[in-house]
C-alpha positions as a Markdown table, in Angstrom:
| # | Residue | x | y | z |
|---|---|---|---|---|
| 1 | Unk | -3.3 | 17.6 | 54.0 |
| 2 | Unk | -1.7 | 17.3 | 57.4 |
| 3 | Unk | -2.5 | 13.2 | 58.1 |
| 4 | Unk | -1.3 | 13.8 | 62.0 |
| 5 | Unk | -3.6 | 11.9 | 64.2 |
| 6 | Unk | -6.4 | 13.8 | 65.8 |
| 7 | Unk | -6.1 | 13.9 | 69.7 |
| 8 | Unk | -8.4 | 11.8 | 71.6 |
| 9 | Unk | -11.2 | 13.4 | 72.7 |
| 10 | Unk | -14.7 | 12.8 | 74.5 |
| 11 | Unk | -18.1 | 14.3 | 73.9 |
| 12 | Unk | -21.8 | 14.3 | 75.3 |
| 13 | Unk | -23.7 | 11.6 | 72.7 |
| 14 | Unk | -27.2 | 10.7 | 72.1 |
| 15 | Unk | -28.7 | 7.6 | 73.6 |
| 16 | Unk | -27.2 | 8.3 | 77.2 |
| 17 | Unk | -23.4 | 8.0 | 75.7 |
| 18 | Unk | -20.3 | 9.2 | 75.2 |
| 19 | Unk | -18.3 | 9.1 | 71.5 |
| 20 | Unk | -14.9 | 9.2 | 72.2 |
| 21 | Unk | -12.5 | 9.3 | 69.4 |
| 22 | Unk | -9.9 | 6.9 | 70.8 |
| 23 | Unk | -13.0 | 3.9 | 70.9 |
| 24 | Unk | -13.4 | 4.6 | 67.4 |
| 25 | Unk | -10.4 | 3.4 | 65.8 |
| 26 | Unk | -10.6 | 0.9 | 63.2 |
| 27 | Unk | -12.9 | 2.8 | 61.3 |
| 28 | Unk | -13.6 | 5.8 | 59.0 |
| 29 | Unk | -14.8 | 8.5 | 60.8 |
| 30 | Unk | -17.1 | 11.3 | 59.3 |
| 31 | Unk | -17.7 | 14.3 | 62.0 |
| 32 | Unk | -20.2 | 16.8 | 60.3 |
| 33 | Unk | -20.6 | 20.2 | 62.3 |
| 34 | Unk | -23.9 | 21.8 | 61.7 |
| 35 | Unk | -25.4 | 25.2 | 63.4 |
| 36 | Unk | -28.5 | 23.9 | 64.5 |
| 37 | Unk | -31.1 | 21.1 | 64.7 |
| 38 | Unk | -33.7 | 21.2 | 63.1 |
| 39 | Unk | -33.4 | 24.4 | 60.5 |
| 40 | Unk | -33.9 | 23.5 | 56.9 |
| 41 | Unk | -29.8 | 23.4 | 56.2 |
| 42 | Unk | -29.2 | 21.8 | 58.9 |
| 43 | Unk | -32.5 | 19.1 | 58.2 |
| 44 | Unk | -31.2 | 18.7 | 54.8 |
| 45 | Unk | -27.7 | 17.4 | 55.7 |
| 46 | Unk | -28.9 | 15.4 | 58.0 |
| 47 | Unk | -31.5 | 13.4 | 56.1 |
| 48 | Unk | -28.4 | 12.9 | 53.0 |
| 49 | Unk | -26.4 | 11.4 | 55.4 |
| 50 | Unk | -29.1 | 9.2 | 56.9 |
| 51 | Unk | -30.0 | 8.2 | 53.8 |
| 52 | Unk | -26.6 | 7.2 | 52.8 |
| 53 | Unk | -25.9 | 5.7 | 56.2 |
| 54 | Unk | -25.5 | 2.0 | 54.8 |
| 55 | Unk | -23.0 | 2.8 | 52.1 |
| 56 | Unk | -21.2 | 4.8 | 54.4 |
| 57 | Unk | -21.4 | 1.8 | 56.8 |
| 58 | Unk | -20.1 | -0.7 | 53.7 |
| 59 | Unk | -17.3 | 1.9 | 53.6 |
| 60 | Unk | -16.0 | 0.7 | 57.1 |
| 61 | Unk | -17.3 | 4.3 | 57.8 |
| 62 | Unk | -19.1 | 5.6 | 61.2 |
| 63 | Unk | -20.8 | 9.5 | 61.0 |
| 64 | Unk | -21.6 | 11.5 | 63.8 |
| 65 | Unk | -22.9 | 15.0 | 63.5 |
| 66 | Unk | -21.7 | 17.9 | 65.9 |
| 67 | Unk | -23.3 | 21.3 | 67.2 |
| 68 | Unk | -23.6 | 23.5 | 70.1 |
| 69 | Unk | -27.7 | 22.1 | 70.8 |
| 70 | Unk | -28.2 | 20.2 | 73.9 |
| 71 | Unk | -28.9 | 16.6 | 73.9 |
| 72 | Unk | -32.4 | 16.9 | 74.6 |
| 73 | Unk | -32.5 | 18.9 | 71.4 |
| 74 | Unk | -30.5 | 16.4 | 69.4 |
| 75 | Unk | -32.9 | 13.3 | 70.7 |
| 76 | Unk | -35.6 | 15.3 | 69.3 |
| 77 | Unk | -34.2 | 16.0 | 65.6 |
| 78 | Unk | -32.8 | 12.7 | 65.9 |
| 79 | Unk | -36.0 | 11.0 | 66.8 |
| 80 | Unk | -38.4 | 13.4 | 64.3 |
| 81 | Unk | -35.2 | 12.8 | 61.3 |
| 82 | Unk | -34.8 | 8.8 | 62.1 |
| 83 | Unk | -31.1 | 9.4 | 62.0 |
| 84 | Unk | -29.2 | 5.7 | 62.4 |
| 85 | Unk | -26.1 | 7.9 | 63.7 |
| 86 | Unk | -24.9 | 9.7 | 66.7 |
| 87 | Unk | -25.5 | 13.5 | 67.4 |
| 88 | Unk | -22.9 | 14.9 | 69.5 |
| 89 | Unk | -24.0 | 18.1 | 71.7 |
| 90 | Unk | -20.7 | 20.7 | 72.1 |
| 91 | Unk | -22.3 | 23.0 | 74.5 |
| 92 | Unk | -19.0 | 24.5 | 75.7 |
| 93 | Unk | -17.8 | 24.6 | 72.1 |
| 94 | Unk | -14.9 | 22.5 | 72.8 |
| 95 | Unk | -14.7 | 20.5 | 69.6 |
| 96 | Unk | -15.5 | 23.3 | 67.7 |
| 97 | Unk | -13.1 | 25.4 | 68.9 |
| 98 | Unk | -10.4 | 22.5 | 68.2 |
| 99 | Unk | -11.5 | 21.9 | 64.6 |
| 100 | Unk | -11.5 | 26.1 | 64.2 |
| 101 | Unk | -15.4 | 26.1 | 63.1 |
| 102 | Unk | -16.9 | 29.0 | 65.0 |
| 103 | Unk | -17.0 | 32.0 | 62.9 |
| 104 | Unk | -18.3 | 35.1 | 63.0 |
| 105 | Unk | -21.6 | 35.0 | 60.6 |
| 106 | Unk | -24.0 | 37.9 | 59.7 |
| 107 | Unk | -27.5 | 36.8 | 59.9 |
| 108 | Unk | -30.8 | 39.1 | 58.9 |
| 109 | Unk | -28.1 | 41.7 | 59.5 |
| 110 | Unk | -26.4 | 40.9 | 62.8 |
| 111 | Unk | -23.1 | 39.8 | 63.5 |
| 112 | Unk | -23.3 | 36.4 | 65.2 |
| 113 | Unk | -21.0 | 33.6 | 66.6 |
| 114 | Unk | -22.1 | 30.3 | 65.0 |
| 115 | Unk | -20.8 | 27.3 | 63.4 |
| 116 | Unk | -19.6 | 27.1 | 59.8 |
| 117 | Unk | -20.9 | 24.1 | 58.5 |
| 118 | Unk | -17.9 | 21.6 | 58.3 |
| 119 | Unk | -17.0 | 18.1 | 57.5 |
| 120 | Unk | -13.9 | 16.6 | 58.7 |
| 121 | Unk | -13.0 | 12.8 | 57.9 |
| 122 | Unk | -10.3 | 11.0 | 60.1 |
| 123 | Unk | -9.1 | 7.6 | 58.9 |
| 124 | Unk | -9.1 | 4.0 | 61.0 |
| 125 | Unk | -5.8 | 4.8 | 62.4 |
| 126 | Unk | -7.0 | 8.3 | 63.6 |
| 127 | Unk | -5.6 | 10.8 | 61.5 |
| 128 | Unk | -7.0 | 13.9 | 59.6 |
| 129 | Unk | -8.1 | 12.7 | 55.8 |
| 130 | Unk | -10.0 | 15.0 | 54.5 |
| 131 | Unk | -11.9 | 18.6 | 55.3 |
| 132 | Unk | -14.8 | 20.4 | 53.5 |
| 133 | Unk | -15.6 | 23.8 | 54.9 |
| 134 | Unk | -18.3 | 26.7 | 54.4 |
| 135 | Unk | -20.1 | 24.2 | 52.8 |
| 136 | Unk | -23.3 | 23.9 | 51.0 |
| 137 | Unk | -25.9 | 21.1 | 52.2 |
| 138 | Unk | -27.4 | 19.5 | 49.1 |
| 139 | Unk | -25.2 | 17.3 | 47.4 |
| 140 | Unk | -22.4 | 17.2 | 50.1 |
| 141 | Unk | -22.8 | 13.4 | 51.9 |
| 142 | Unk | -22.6 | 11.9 | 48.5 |
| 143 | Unk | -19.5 | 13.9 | 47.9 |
| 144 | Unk | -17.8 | 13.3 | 51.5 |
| 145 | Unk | -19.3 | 8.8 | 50.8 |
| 146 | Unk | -17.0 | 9.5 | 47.4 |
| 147 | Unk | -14.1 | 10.8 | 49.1 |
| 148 | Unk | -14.1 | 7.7 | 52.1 |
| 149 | Unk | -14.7 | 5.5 | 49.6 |
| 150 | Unk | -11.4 | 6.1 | 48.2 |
| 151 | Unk | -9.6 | 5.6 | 51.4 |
C-alpha cells in the first residue's frame, strides 16, 4: 500500500461547508464514494455507517461520504437517513477522478459513466491506509471500523 500523503484538497459539504482534507489532520479519515443518494445500495451504506458512527468516532475516526449529487440532494438523504456525517457533493467529478472511481458500468443494458462504490481510509497524518473497491454494501462499515481500528 502506497502510505504517501493524499494532496490537500477542498469540496462542497453539507451544512453550508467546506471538508477540506488539510483541516482534517489529526484524525482517521474514512471517504466512502457512493453512486447515488438515496438508491437502496447506496441507502444501505449509508445507514451501516451511521449506525456505527460512534465507534468510528471512539476510533479517533471522521467519515464523510462522496458522489456526484448536488447538495440539495445530499441535505435531503441526509436529513430523511439522520446521518451524523458529512456528505460531500463532486459535481465536476474532481475527487473522483483523483481517487480513479468513475468507471464505465452497464446498467439495464446501457453503458454508463458512474461511480464504483469505493472506500478509501487516510490516516491522522494524511496518508493513504487502506482502499476497498467494487464493493458490496452490506457488511462493509463494520469491515472498514475493523480495519481503522487497527491503525
Amino acid at each position: 500500500m502506497n502510505t504517501a500523503p493524499i494532496p490537500d484538497f477542498a469540496v462542497a459539504a453539507t451544512g453550508g461547508e467546506t471538508f477540506r482534507l488539510s483541516e482534517q489532520r489529526g484524525k482517521i479519515i474514512v471517504l466512502y464514494f457512493y453512486p447515488k443518494d438515496s438508491t437502496p445500495g447506496c441507502t444501505t451504506e449509508a445507514q451501516q455507517f451511521r449506525d456505527l458512527a460512534a465507534a468510528f468516532a471512539e476510533a479517533n475516526c471522521i467519515i464523510a461520504g462522496v458522489s456526484r449529487d448536488s447538495i440539495k440532494s445530499h441535505e435531503n438523504f441526509k436529513a430523511k437517513q439522520e446521518l451524523p456525517f458529512a456528505l460531500l457533493s463532486d459535481a465536476d467529478e474532481a475527487l473522483c477522478t483523483r481517487f480513479a472511481v468513475i468507471k464505465e458500468k452497464k446498467l439495464y443494458g446501457k453503458l454508463v459513466r458512474g461511480i464504483e462504490r469505493s472506500t478509501f481510509v487516510i490516516d491522522a497524518n494524511g496518508a493513504l491506509r487502506g482502499e476497498w473497491r467494487g464493493v458490496k454494501a452490506p457488511g462493509h462499515a463494520q469491515e472498514v471500523l475493523d480495519f481503522v481500528r487497527t491503525l
